[in-house]
C-alpha angles and dihedrals in degrees: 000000000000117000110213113236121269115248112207110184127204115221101254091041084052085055102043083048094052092041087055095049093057099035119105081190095080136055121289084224088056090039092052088050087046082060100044097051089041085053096044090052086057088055112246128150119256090246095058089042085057091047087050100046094035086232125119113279088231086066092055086047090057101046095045086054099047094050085048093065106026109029124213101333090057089063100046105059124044126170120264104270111263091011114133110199085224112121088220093052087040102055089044087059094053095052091043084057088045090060098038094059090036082052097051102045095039114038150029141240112244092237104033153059100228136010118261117204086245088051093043083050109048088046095052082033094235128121122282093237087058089051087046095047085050095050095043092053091053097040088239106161103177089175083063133095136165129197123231138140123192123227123264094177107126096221088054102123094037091053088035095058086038094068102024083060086055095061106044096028109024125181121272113254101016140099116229123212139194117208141176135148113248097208138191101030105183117219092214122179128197120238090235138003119283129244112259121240110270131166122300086359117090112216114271131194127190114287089238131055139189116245120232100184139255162297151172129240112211101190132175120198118192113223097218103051101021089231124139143233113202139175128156128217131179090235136042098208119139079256089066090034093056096038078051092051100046086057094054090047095045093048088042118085130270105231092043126085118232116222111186137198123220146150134252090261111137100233092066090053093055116143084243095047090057081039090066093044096050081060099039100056087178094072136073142192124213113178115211108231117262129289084016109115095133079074083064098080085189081076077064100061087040086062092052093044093052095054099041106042114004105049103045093031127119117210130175098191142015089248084053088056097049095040088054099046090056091044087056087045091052089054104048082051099055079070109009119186119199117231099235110221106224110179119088113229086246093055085048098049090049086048093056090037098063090047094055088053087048086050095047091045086058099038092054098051 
């Protein structure tokens, strides 16, 4: 019958074992060892070590061992997985990485879209994990796409700097708001009730639902405090836009301007609409650029509107959906907290800049 290997620990390895078995600064791989060889000094049996650490008792086995004849040291370092020490195969894997990453960024696969680490492997004839240890190293996500487009308004960098100075140097004064329209809000209503959330079991709901029609959400965030102004109307037409902005007039101060942020949306460019400003010298209008909605930082409280009551939400009705996302807005507005604009208007244009000489490199060749 084997006899596993006695473990003995000196204080200070005891230490640096317990401090690596706590510690979310090392690996997971180092802070599983820490365990075993902490586990092994106590004198438990590999097999109950394995029970205790949900790993294969061979694995303790070889890492008891290995402390055992090497100490501490033995158990900290390890050689890269399928890495020879060889300077032929060496230089081989380099290479093979060389191509994968070229690969990847470079090309694409006949009958695909995007490379997998199975289809980058079977066509360097290598083994997915190795594909998947290159592209990991190099944070290279091929599965994954994000959406962008950058401006081509040409008064891009003059409204840019327009909005962007709102935000980190606002009138005296002035309040300063940020308003756009969410449209289209679907009631939406699930076929049958949903599973709750368990253990070990996240909530589900049915795969279809039943519409129950829609609405659209006119908000108006002010930059300063984060609280929000909210109303919702069945159209977004510059009827509903006007009637929007005389409420956040009317609820704002006398003696204070108003300096609004909008988009380029028509609707907020109606004759009426310039009709009412022309009256109402207080108020202003500054239209982000095109294609720029991410200036608007009411897009910003849409998004967390969005995850916290509208995908997951339940409505019966179109009245149950507005009276709920009022409800959210009066919440958030019972401790508002502001969403605080960071990035100067220079960092921004040589951000953009750079993008349009990446576009034009790729649109001339």
């Amino acid at each position: 019958m084997r006899v596993a290997t006695q473990i003995t620990l000196s204080d200070s390895d005891k230490k640096i074992l317990e401090k690596n078995s706590r510690s979310r600064a090392v690996s997971i791989r180092l802070c599983e060892r820490s365990k075993v060889v902490l586990l092994s000094a106590e004198g438990l049996a590999n097999k109950a070590i394995a029970a205790k650490l949900k790993i294969p008792p061979n694995k303790v086995g070889k890492w008891r061992n290995r402390f055992a004849a090497g100490g501490i040291e033995s158990i900290s370092k390890e050689k890269p997985r399928g890495a020879n020490h060889g300077g032929k195969d060496t230089l081989k894997q380099a290479r093979l990485r060389h191509r994968i990453i070229a690969k990847t960024t470079r090309e694409k696969p006949d009958h695909a879209t995007h490379w997998s680490t199975r289809t980058m492997a079977a066509a360097l004839n290598t083994t997915h994990s190795f594909v998947h240890r290159v592209w990991q190293s190099v944070g290279l996500k091929p599965h994954l796409e994000k959406t962008f487009k950058v401006s081509n308004d040409p008064h891009f960098e003059e409204k840019l700097c327009d909005v962007v100075g709102l935000y980190l140097n606002p009138p005296e004064n002035a309040v300063v708001f940020c308003i756009d329209e969410k449209t289209s809000i679907q009631a939406l209503d699930r076929t049958q009730p949903g599973l709750p959330l368990k253990k070990g079991r996240c909530g589900t709901v049915t795969h279809d639902y039943k519409r129950n029609g829609t609405s659209t959400l006119f908000a108006a965030l002010d930059v300063a405090t984060g609280s929000v102004t909210g109303e919702c109307y069945q159209k977004h037409t510059h009827k509903e836009f006007l009637k929007f902005l005389k409420k956040v007039d009317a609820q704002t101060d006398k003696d204070k301007d108003l300096h609004i942020i909008v988009d380029n949306y028509s609707t907020h460019k109606h004759e009426k609409v310039r009709t009412w400003l022309q009256r109402n010298k207080r108020v202003f209008l500054h239209f982000t650029p095109t294609s720029s909605s991410w200036l608007n930082l009411v897009e910003r409280f849409f998004s967390v509107l969005t995850e916290k009551q509208l995908k997951r939400g339940i409505f019966t009705s179109v009245d149950e959906l507005e009276q709920k996302i009022i409800a959210y807005i009066d919440k958030n507005n019972e401790n508002p907290k502001p969403f605080v604009w960071t990035k100067s208007a220079e960092e921004i244009l040589e951000k953009v800049s750079r993008a349009r000489a990446t576009l034009d490199n790729i649109q001339s060749n």
